[in-house]
C-alpha positions as a Markdown table, in Angstrom:
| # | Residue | x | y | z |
|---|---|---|---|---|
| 1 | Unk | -29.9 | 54.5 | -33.1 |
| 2 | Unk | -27.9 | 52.8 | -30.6 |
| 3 | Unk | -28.4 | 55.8 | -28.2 |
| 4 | Unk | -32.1 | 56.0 | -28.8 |
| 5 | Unk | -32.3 | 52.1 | -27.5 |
| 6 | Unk | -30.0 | 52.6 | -24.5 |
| 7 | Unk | -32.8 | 55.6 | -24.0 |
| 8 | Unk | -35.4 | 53.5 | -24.1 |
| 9 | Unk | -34.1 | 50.7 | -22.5 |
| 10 | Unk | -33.6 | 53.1 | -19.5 |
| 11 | Unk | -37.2 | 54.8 | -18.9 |
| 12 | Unk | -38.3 | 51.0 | -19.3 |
| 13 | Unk | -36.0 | 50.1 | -16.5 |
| 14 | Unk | -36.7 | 53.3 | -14.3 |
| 15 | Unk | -40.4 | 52.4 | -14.7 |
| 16 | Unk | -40.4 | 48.9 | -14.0 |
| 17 | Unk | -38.0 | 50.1 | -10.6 |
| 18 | Unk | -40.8 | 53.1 | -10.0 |
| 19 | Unk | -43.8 | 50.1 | -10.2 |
| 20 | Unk | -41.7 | 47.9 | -8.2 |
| 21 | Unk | -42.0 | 50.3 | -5.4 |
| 22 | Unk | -45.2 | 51.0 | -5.5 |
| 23 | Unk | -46.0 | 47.2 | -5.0 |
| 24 | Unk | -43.3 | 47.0 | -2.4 |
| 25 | Unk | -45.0 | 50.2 | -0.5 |
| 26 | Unk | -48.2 | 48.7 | -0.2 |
| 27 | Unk | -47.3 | 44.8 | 0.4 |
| 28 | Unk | -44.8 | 47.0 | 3.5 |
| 29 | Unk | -47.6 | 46.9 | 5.8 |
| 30 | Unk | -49.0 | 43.6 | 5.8 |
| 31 | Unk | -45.4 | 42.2 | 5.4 |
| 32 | Unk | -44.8 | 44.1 | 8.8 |
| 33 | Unk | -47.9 | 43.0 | 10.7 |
| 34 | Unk | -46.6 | 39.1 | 9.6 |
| 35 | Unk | -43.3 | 39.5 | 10.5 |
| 36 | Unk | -44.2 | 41.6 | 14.0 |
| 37 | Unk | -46.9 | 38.3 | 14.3 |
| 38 | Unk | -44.2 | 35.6 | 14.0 |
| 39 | Unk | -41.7 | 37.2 | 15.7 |
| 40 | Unk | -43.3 | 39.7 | 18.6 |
| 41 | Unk | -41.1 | 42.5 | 17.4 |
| 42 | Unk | -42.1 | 45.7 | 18.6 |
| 43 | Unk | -44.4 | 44.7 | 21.2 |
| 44 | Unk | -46.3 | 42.4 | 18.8 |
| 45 | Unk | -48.2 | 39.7 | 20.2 |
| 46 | Unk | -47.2 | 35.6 | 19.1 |
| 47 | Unk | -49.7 | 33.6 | 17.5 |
| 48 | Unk | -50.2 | 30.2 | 18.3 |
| 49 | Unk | -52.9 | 27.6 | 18.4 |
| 50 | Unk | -54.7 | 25.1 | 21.2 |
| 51 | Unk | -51.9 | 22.5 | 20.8 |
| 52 | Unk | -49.1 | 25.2 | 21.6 |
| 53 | Unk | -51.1 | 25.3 | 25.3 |
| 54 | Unk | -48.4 | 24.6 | 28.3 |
| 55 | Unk | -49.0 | 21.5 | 29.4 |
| 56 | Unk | -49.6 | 23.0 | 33.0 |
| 57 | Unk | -49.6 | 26.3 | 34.5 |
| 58 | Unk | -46.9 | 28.1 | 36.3 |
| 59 | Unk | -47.7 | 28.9 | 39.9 |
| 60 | Unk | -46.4 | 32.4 | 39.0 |
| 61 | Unk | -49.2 | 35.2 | 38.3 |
| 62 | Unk | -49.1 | 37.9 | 36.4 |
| 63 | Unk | -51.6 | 41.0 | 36.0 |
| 64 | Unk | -52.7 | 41.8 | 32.3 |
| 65 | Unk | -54.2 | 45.1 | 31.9 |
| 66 | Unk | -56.7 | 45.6 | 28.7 |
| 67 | Unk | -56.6 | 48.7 | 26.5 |
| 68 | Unk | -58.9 | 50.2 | 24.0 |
| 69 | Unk | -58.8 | 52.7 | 21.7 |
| 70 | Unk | -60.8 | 54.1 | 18.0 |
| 71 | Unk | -59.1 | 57.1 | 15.9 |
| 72 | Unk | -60.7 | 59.9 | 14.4 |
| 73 | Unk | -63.4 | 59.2 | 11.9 |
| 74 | Unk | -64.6 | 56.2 | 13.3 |
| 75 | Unk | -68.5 | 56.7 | 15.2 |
| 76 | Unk | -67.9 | 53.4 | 17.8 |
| 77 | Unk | -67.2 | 53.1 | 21.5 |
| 78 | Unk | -64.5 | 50.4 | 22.1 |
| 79 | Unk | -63.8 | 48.8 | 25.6 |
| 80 | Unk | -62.5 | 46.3 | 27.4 |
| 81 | Unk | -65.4 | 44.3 | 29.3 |
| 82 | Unk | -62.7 | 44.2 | 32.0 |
| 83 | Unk | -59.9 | 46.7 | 32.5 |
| 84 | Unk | -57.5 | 44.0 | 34.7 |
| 85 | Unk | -56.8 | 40.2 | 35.7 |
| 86 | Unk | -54.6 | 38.3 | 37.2 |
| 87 | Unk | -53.5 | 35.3 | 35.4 |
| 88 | Unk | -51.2 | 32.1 | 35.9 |
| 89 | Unk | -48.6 | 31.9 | 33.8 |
| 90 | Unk | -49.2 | 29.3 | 31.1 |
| 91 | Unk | -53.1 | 29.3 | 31.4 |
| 92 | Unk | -55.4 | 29.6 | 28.4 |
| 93 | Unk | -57.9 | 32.4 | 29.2 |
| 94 | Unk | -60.5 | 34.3 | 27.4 |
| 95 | Unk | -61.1 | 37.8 | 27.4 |
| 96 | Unk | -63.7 | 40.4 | 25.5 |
| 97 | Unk | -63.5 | 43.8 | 24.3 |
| 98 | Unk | -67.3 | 45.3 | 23.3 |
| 99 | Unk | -67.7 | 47.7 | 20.4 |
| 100 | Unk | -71.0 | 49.6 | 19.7 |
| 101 | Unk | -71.8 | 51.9 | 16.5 |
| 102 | Unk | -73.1 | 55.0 | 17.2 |
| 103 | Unk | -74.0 | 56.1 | 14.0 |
| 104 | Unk | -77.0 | 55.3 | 11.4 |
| 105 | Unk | -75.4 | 53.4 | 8.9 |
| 106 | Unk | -73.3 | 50.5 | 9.0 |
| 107 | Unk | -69.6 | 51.5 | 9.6 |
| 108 | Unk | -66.7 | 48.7 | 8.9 |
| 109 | Unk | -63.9 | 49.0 | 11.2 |
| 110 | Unk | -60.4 | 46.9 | 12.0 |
| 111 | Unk | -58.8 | 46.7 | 15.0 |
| 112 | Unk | -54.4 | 46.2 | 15.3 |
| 113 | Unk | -52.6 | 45.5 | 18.5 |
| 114 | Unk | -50.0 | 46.0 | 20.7 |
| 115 | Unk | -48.7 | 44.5 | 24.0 |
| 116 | Unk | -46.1 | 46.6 | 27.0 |
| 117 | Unk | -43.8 | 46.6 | 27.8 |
| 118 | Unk | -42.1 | 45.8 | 24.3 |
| 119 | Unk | -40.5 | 42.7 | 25.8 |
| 120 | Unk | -43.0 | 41.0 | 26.9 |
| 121 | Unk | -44.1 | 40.9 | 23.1 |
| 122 | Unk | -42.6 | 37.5 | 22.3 |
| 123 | Unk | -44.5 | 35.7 | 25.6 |
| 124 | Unk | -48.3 | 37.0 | 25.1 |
| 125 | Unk | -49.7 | 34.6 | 23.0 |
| 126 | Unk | -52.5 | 34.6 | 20.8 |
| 127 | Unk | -54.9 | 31.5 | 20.3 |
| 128 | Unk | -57.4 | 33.3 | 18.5 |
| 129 | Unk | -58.7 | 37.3 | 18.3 |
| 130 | Unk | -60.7 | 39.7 | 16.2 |
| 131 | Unk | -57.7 | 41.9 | 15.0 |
| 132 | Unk | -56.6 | 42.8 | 11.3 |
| 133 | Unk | -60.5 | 41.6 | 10.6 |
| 134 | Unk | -62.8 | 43.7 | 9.2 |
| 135 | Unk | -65.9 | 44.3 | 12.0 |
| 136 | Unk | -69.2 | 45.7 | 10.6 |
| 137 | Unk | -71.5 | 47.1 | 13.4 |
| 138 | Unk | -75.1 | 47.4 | 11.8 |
| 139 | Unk | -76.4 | 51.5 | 13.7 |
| 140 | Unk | -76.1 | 51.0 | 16.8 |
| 141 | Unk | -75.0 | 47.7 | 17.3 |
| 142 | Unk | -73.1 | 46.3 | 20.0 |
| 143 | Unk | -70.9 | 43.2 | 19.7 |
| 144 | Unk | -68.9 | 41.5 | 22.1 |
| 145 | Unk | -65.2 | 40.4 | 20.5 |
| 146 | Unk | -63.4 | 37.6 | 22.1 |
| 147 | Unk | -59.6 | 37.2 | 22.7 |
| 148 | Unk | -58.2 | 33.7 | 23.7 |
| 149 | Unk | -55.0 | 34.1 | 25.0 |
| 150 | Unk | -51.8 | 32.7 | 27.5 |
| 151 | Unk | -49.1 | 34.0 | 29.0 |
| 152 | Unk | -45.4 | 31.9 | 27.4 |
| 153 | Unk | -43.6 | 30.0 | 30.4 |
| 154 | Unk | -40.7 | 30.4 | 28.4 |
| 155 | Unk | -40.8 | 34.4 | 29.9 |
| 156 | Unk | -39.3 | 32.8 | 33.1 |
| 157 | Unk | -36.5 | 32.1 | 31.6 |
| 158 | Unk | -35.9 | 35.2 | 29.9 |
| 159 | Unk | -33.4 | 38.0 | 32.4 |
| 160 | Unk | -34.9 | 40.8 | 30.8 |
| 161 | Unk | -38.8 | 39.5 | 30.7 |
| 162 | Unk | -39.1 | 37.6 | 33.9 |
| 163 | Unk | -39.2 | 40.9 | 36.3 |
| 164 | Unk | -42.3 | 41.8 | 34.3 |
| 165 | Unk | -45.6 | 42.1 | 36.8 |
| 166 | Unk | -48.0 | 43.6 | 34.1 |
| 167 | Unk | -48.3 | 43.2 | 30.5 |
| 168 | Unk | -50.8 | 45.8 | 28.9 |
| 169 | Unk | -52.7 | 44.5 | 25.9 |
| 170 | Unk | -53.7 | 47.6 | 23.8 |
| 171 | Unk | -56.5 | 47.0 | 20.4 |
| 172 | Unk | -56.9 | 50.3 | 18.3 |
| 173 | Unk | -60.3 | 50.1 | 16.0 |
| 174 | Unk | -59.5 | 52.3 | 12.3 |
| 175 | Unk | -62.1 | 52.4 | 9.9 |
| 176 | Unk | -62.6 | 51.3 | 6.6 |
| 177 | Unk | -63.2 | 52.8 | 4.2 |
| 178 | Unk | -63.8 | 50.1 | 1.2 |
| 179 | Unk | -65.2 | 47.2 | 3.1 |
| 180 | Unk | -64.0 | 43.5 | 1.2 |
| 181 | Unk | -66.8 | 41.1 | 0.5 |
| 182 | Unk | -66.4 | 39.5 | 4.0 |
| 183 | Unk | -66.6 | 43.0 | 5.7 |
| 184 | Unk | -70.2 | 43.5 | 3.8 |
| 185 | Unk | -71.2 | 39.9 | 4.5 |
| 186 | Unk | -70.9 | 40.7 | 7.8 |
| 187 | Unk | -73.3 | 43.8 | 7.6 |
| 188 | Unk | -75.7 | 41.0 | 7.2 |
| 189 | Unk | -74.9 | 38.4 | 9.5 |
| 190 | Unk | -73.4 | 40.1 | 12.4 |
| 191 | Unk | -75.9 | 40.0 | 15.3 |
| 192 | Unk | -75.8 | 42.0 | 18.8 |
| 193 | Unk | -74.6 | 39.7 | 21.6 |
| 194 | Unk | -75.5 | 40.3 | 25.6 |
| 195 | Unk | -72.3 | 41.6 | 27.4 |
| 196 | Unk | -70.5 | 39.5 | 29.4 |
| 197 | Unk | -70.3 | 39.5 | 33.2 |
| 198 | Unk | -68.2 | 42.1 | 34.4 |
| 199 | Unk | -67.3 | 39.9 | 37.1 |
């Protein structure tokens, strides 16, 4: 009897270990993208918000190159509305990226991100930006995605960073395949917008 409970007590424990992974496995990714977030790990830009602006801008520039890409199985263009700009160190600025469906049904996409070289991860802060949201392009629909972003002073004081001329901000657009409420809502709100100046 005893062995028969020991038996049982173990296929409960090596389920329970076997359901624990499965959770683990699919919180792993999110769990990733907040840790890369708060910590720029990998090339992974900061977050911040409007009250974590510099109080002034460097005098030091620094070029940021923009980079899009879409994988396999999604029908959109993606691209940055500029390719280049040269930026103060410390300033707020605003950049877009424009997306268009080419297909004839609505197609839900979301976009993650990357910033090179790896280093300069921790010092490219976010304000605000479209990615790890679901985007729903209506056919043929063009929108215009905004980025508000600044360059850390803090990079100046970094041995390793402060070298850096360029940092290359890269967006790749997946799709997806079970949109979440919000990703159909926006089937239904989400208008076209006129691009921006190319400037």
């Amino acid at each position: 009897m005893s062995t028969r409970r020991a038996t049982h007590r173990t296929g409960l424990l090596a389920a329970g270990v076997a359901v624990a992974m499965v959770g683990l496995a699919y919180a792993s990714v999110p769990l990733y993208q907040l840790f890369c977030q708060v910590t720029g790990f990998g090339g992974t830009t900061m977050q911040a918000s409007e009250s974590d602006l510099p109080a002034k801008p460097l005098a030091r520039t620094i070029s940021v190159r923009f980079d899009a890409n879409v994988t396999p199985g999604l029908p959109w263009s993606f691209e940055p509305a500029k390719t280049h700009e040269t930026v103060r160190i410390g300033e707020r600025r605003l950049a877009f990226y424009r997306a268009t469906n080419h297909s004839d049904k609505p197609v839900t996409g979301t976009a993650s991100f990357n910033v090179s070289p790896d280093t300069a991860g921790g010092y490219f802060v976010k304000i605000a930006c479209f990615c790890f949201t679901e985007q729903t392009l209506q056919p043929g629909q063009t929108v215009d995605m905004p980025v508000t972003y600044f360059v850390d002073p803090a990079m100046m004081d970094d041995a390793s960073a402060r070298r850096i001329d360029e940092i290359t901000l890269s967006y790749t657009f997946f799709p997806v395949d079970t949109p979440t409420a919000s990703g159909q809502k926006a089937v239904k709100t989400a208008q076209a917008k006129p691009a921006p100046n190319q400037g």
